[in-house]
N, C-alpha and C positions, 0 to 999 in steps of 0.2 A: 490520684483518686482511685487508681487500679480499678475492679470488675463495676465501683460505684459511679464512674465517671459514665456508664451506659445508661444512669437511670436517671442524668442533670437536666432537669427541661433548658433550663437557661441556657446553655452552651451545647453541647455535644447533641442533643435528642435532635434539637434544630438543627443545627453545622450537617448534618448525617440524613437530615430529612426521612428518619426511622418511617414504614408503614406502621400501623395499627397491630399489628402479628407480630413485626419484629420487637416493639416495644413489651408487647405480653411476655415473647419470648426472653429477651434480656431482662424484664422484673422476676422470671421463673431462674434462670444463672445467679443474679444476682442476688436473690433470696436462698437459693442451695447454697451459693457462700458463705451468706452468712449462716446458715447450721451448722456446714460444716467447719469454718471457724470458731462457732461456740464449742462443739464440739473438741476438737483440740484444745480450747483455750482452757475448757472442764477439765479434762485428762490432767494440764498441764499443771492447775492448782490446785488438783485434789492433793490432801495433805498437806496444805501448806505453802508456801513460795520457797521455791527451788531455784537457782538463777540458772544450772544446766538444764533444768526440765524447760524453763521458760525460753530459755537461747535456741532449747531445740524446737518449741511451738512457734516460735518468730517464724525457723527456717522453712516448716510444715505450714504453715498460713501461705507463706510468698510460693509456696511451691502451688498449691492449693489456687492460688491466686491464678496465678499465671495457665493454669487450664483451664480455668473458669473464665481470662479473657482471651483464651485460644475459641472457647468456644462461642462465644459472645463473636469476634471479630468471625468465625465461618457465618455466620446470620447476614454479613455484613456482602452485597453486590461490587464490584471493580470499582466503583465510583466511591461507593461510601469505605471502602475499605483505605480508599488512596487520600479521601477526607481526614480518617481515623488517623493513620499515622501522618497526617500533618498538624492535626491536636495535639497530637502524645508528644511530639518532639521527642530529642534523643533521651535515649533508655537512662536511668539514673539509676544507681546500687542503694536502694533502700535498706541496707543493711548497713548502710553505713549511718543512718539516723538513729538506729538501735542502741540502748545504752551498755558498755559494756558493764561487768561487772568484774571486778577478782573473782579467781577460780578457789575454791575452798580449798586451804590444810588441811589436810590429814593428821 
């Protein structure tokens, strides 16, 4: 679910027992993400669909991501932090669900 997984009432908000601040907090990370992945994902198909352009916005989104839940998990107290990563379970390469494409001829 990546930086979305801090906004799930059903599992995570509860499991973490988030206060009232921490929640505003992680809907203001979670909402910059998503700009800034719109943003990327604009850059990536103005002009057209590109599959290098788009291979490289995949890579800029996860990078993107991943301080997005850097900062998200500092909000987070010893307890809920030790919560969080028994949620997450182990790290999975989501790059590997990306579809390749052939690289264009010249």
């Amino acid at each position: 679910m990546g930086i979305a997984a801090f906004t799930n009432d059903e599992v995570v908000i509860k499991a973490l027992n988030l206060t009232d601040t921490q929640k505003t907090s992680l809907k203001e990370i979670s909402d910059d993400f998503g700009k800034a992945r719109g943003e990327v994902l604009g850059e990536a198909f103005s002009g057209g669909f590109d599959v290098e352009k788009f291979q490289e916005a995949q890579k800029k989104i996860q990078k993107i991501q991943n301080e997005h839940i850097e900062k998200a998990v500092a909000l987070l107290n010893d307890e809920q932090k030790t919560t969080w990563r028994k949620l997450k379970g182990e790290a999975f390469d989501l790059q590997k669900l990306i579809p390749q494409f052939p690289k264009k001829k010249d």
